[in-house]
C-alpha positions in Angstrom: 0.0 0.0 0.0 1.3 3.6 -0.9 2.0 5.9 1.4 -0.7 8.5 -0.4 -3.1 5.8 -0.5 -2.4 5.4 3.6 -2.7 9.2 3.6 -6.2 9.2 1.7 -7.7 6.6 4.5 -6.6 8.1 7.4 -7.7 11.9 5.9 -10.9 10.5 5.5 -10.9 9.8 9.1 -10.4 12.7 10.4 -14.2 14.0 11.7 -14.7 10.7 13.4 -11.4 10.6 15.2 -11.9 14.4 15.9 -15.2 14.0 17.6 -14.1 11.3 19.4 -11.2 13.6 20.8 -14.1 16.1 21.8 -16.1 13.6 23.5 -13.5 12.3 25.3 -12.0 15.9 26.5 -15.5 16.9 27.2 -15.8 14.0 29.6 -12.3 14.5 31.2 -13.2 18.1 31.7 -16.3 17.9 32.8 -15.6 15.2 35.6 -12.8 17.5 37.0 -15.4 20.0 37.0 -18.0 17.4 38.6 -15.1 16.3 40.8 -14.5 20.0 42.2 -18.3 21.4 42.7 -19.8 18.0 44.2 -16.9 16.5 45.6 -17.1 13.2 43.7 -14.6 10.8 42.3 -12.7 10.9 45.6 -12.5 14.6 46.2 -13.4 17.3 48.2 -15.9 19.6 46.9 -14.4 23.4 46.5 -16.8 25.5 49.3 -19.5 27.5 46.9 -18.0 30.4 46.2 -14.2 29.7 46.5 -12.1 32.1 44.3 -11.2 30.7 41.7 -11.7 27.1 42.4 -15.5 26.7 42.8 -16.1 29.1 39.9 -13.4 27.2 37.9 -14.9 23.7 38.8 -18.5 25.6 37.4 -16.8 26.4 34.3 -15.3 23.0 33.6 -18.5 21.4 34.1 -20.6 23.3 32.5 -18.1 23.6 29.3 -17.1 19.9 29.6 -20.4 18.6 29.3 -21.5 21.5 26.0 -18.2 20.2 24.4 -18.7 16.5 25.2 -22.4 16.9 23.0 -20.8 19.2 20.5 -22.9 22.1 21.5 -21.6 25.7 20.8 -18.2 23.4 21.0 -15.8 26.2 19.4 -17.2 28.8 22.4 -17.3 26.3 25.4 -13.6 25.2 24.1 -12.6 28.5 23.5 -13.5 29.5 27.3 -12.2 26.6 28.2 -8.7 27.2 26.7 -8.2 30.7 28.3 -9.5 28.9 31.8 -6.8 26.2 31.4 -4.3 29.0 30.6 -5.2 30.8 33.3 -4.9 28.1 35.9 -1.7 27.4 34.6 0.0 30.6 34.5 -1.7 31.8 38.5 -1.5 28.6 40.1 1.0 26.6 38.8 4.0 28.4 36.7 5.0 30.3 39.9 6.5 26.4 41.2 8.4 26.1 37.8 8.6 26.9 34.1 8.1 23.4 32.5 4.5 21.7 33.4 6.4 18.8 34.6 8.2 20.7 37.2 5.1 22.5 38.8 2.4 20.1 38.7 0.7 21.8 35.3 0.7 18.9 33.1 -3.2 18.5 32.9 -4.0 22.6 32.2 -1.4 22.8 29.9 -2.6 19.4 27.9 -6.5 20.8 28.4 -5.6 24.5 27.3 -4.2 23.4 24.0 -6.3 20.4 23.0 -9.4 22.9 23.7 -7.4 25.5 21.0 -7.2 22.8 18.6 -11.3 22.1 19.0 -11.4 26.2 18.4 -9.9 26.0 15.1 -10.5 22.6 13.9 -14.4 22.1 14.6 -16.4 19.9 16.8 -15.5 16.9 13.7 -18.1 14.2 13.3 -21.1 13.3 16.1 -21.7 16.5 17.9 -25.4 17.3 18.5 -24.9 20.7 16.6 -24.2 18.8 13.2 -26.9 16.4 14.0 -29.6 19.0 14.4 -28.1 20.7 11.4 -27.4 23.6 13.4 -23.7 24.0 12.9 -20.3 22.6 11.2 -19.7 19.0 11.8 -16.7 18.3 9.9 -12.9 19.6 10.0 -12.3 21.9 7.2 -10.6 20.4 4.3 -7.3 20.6 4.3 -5.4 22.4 1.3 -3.9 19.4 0.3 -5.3 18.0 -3.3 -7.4 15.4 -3.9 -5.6 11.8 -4.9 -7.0 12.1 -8.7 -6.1 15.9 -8.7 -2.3 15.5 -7.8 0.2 16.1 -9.7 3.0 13.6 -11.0 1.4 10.2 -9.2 
């Protein structure tokens, strides 16, 4: 097998494997979220109203779950980016420059898989692109179509 026929099959993949990154963020996030406001999955619940954690935990839950059904994805994961970034740069960069060194491994990993759902789309199985009410799919990519190429 070729390497552009490889290419073509695993381009062709791209929405489902894209939405199935989205769902499973939108899970992750939303049980650290689910985690912090209600205390479950073996931790303590943030107090109502703790700067910034319970608002934070709020956030993650309420974005984790729009992102996990692909609704208003791009927005919730957009909101969910700058939150990540913001976590990482007032709570953990002050222990360390490098996430490994100051505990902000899982912000930094969140911030910038939620930046690549902003510009790359929900991809295939969000509720949005069910309904018909927004994009489904991850844009086409520049590169030409197998019977368009040149010199194969």
């Amino acid at each position: 097998m070729s390497t552009a026929r490889i290419s073509d099959r695993l381009t062709s993949r791209q929405p489902l494997v894209l939405g199935l990154f989205r769902m499973v963020l939108g899970l992750l996030f939303a049980s650290e979220g689910a985690a912090t406001v209600f205390g479950v999955l073996d931790r303590t619940a943030s107090p109502v109203g703790d700067w910034p954690f319970w608002y934070a935990g709020v956030i993650e839950l309420a974005c984790g779950v729009l992102i996990l059904f692909g609704v208003t994805t791009r927005s919730a994961a957009f909101v969910s980016s700058g939150i990540m970034a913001f976590a990482y740069f007032t709570e953990h960069q002050k222990d360390g420059l490098f996430p490994l060194q100051n505990g902000g491994l899982a912000p930094a990993l969140f911030c910038w898989g939620f930046l690549l759902i902003v510009f790359f789309g929900p991809g295939a199985l969000s509720l949005s692109g069910l309904m018909g009410r927004g994009e489904t799919d991850v844009r086409r990519s520049a590169r030409p179509e197998p019977a368009q190429r040149v010199g194969e």
